[in-house]
C-alpha positions as CSV (number, residue, x, y, z in Angstrom):
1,X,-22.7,-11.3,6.8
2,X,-25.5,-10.7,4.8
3,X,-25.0,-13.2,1.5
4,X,-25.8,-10.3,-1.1
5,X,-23.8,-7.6,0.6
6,X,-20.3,-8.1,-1.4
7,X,-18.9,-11.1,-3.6
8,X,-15.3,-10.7,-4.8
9,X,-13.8,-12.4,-7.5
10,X,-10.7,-12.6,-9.7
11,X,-10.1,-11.1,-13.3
12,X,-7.3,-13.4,-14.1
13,X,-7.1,-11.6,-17.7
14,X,-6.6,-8.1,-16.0
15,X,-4.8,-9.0,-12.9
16,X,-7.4,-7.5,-11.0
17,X,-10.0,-8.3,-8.0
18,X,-13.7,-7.6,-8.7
19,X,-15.7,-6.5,-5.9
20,X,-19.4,-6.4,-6.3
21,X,-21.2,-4.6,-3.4
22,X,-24.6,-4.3,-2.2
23,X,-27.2,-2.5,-0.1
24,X,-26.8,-1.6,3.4
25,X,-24.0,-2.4,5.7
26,X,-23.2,-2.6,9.1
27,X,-19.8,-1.9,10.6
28,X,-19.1,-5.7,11.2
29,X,-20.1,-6.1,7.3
30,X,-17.5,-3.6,6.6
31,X,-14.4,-5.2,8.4
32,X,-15.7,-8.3,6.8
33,X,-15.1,-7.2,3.8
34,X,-12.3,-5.1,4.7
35,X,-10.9,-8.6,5.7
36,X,-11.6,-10.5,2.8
37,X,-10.3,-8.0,0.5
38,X,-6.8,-7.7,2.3
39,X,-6.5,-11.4,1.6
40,X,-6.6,-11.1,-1.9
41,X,-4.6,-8.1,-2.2
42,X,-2.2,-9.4,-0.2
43,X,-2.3,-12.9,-2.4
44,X,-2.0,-10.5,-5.4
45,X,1.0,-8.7,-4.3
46,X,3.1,-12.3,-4.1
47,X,2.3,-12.9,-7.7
48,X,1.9,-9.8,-9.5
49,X,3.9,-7.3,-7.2
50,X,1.1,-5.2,-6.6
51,X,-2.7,-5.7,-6.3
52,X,-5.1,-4.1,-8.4
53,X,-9.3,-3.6,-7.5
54,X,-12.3,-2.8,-9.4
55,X,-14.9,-2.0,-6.7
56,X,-18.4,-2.0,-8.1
57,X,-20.4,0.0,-5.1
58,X,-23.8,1.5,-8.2
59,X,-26.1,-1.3,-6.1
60,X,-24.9,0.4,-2.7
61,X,-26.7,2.7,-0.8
62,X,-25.4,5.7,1.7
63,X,-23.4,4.0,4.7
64,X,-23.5,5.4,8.2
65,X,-20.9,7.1,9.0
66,X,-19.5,4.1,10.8
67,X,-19.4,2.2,8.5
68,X,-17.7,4.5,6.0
69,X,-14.9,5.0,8.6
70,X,-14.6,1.7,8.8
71,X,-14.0,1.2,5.2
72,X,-11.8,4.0,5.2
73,X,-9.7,2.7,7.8
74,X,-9.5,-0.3,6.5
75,X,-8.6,0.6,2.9
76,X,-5.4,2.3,4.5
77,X,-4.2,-0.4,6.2
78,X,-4.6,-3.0,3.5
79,X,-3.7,-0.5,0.6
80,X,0.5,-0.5,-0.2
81,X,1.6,2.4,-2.0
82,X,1.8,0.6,-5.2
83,X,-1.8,-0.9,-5.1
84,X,-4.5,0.6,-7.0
85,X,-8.3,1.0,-6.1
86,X,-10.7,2.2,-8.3
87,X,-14.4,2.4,-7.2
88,X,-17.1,3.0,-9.4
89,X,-20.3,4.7,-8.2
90,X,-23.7,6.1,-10.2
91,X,-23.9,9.5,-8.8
92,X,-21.1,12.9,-9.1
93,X,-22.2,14.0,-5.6
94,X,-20.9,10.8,-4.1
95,X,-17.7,10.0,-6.2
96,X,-17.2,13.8,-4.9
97,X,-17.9,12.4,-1.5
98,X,-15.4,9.4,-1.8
99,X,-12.3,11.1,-3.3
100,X,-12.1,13.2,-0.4
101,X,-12.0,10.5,1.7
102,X,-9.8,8.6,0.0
103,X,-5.4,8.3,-1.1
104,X,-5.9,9.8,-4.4
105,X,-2.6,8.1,-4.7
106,X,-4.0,4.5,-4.6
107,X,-7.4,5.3,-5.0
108,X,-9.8,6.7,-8.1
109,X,-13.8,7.1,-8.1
110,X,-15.3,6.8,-11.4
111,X,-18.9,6.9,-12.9
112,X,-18.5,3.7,-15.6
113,X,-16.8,0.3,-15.1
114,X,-15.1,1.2,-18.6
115,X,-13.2,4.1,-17.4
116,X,-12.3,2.0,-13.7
117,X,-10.7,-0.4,-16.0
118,X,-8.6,1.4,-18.7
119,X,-7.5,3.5,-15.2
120,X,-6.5,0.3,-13.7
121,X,-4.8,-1.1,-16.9
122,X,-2.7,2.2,-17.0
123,X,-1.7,2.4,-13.8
């Protein structure tokens, strides 16, 4: 893995895991993360009953679409139907882009980090 394409981290405060992504990945990047993420969600769910994440994906570029199948994919396998997801993005054309590829039901696409966390606070 590239060092600078994702760090994840905890926000014990919120009950939530903060993923920070970057640049341009390749498929094995993808289940890397995909990977690392279903870790924590799962750890999540054994204290909290649910897991909750704030992906940050403004320093990301496009994906092939590989890669974006991959995440996909891997999103509905390690998503339960009480988890929560919210992505935020910089652009309307591609948090159009990702909410149709997406369970609106666990997962939300938003423009700020403010409106991904009172989302994931409410939910």
């Amino acid at each position: 893995m590239a060092p600078e394409a994702f760090v994840l981290e905890r926000d014990a405060r919120q009950r939530i895991i903060v993923a920070t992504v970057r640049g341009f990945w390749s498929p094995a990047i993808a289940d890397e993360y995909v990977e690392a993420m279903g870790i924590l969600m799962a750890q999540d769910r054994q204290s909290y009953g649910r897991a909750k994440a704030l992906i940050d994906r403004r320093s990301s570029v496009v994906q092939t679409s590989e890669t974006v199948e991959r995440l996909r994919l891997g999103a509905a396998r390690i998503c339960q139907p009480a988890d929560r997801m919210a992505i935020v993005v910089e652009s309307a054309l591609l948090k159009k882009q990702i909410r149709r590829s997406y369970d609106p039901g666990t997962v939300n696409v938003f423009l700020s980090i403010e409106n991904a966390r009172e989302w994931l606070s409410n939910t």
